[in-house]
N, C-alpha and C positions, 0 to 999 in steps of 0.2 A: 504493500500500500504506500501511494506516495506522501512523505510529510509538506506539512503545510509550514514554508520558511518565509513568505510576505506576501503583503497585499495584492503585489504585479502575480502571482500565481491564482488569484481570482479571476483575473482576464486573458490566461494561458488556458485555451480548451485542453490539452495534452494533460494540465493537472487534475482535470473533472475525471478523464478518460483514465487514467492512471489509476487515480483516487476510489474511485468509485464505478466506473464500467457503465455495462449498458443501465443503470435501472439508476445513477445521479443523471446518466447523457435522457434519460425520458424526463426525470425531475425536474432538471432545469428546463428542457421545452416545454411540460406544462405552465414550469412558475411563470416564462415570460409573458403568459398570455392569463392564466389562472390565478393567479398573485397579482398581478397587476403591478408589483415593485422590483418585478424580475430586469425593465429593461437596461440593467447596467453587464446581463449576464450576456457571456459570448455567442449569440445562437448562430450565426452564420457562419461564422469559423467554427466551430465547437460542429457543427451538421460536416462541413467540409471534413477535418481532420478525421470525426468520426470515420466516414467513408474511406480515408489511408488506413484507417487500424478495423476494418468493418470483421474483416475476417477472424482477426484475433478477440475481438470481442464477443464476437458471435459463440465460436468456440469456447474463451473463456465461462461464457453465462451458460449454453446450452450443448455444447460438444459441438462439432464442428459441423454439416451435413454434405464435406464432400465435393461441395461446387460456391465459386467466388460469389459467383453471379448471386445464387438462392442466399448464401448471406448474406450478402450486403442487399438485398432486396427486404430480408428479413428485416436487419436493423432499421433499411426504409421506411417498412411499412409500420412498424414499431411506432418510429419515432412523428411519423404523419398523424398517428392514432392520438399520440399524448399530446400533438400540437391541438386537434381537432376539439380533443377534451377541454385542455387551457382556453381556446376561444369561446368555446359552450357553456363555462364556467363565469369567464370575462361577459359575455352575453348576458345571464343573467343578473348576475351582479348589478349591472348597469340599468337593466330591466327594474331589479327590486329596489336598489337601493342607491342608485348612479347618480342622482339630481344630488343628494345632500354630499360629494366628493368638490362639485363647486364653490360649496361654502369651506371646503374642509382648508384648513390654515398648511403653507408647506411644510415640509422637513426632510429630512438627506433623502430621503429613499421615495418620499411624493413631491413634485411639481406640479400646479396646477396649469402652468403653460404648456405642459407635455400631454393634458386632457383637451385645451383649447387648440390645438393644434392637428389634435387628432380629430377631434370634430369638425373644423372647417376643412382638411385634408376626406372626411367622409363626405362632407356638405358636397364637396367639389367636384369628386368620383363616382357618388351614388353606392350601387350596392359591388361596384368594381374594385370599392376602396380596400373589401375585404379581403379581397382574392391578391393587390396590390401592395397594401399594407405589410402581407406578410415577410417580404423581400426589403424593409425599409425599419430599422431599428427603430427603439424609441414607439414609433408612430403603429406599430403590429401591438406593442402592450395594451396600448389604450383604445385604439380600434374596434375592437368587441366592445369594449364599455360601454363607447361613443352606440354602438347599434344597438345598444338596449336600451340605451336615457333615450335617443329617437323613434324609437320602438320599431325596430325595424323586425319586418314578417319573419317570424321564427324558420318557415320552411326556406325561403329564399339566405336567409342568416346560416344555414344549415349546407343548403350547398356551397354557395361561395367559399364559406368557412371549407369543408371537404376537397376543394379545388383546390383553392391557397395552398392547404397543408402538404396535398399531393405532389402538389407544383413543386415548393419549396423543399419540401422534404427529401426527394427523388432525386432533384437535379443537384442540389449540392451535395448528398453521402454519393451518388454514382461519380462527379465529378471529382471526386477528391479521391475515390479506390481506382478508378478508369487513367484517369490522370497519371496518378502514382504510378499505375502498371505500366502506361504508355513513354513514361520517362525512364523507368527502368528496365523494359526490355530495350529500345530505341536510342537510350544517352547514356546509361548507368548510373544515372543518378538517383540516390533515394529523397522522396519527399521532406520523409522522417528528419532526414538532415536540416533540413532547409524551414521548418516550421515558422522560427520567427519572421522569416521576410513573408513567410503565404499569408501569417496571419497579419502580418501589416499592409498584405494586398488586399483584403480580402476588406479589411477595416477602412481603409481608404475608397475602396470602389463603394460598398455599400451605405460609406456615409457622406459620399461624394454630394449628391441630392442636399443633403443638409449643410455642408459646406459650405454649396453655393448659395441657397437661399441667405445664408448666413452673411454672407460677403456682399451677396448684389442683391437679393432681394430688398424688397420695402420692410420696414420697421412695422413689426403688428401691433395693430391694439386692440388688446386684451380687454380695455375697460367694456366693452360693448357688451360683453359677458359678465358683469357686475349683477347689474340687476334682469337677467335674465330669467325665467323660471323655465325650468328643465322637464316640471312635471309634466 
């Protein structure tokens, strides 16, 4: 089991995977979206890496079945499942109890500007924001919230959510085991080696959108949402 030596090992997917294996790598996909204070945890890189180690984890938890492809399909679909759950969870939440989060005061682990932002990011998108969301940090935590304080149609909430998951889940663990194998039959290079520069690609491309808004976009305001009522 891997020890816990500093904070930077919270934003190292390698130490969930180490630490804990396939059943912390489902935990943290639920929390990001189930928890609603998950979005500081690494889900895009933490999906990618997974899929470099798919094999070994697979094995690890369940013995191995033999064939790359069926485990790492396994971990896929695995990990699509806990994501699906976390939004169904975030969906309700938001449904029951999501207006009174407006009023709720910040602190390290809530931002109310990370709820305002996911709402007018839904406002913008429609019911596309769900299936889009997923691929964009920050703004997938709160997303499900955002469609339940809006009350968006549970069956319509249900496929998107199903889409996203599949989408997201699939293409980054095949990506990251396909990849791996493609560098190392073709260049001889292992992944494994190379982790901290993927995961700071990986952190750059998918926070790139926020970036920019950050740099060029217009300055939001937030007060418009003061007195708003959510019921």
């Amino acid at each position: 089991m891997e020890d816990f030596n500093s904070w930077r090992d919270l934003l190292n997917p390698e130490f969930y995977i180490k630490m804990g294996g396939f059943w912390l790598i489902l935990f943290i996909i639920f929390a990001e979206t189930g928890l609603f204070v998950g979005f500081f945890l690494p889900g895009d890189s933490l999906l990618f890496v997974s899929g470099i180690y798919a094999v070994e984890i697979i094995k690890e938890t369940f013995g191995s079945t033999g064939s790359d492809f069926l485990d790492t399909t396994l971990l896929a679909s695995a990990v699509a499942t806990a994501a699906i759950i976390g939004n169904e969870v975030g969906y309700f939440f938001g449904l029951k109890t999501g207006p009174a989060l407006y009023k709720r005061p910040d602190s390290m682990l809530f931002k109310k500007k990370y709820l305002y932002q996911a709402h007018d990011f839904f406002e913008k998108h429609g019911a596309l924001a769900v299936i889009m969301a997923r691929f964009l940090p920050v703004v997938r935590t709160f997303t499900p919230i955002v469609a339940g304080i809006v009350k968006m149609d549970k069956k319509e909430f249900l496929r998107d959510n199903i889409i996203g998951a599949v989408l997201w889940s699939f293409s980054l663990i095949y990506a990251g085991h396909y990849l791996d194998k493609l560098f190392r039959d073709e260049f001889g290079i292992e992944l494994k080696s190379k982790l901290e520069y993927i995961i700071i690609v990986i952190v750059l491309v998918t926070t790139l959108p926020v970036i920019i808004k950050f740099l060029f976009g217009k300055k939001e305001d937030f007060s418009k949402y003061e007195n708003k009522d959510f019921e």
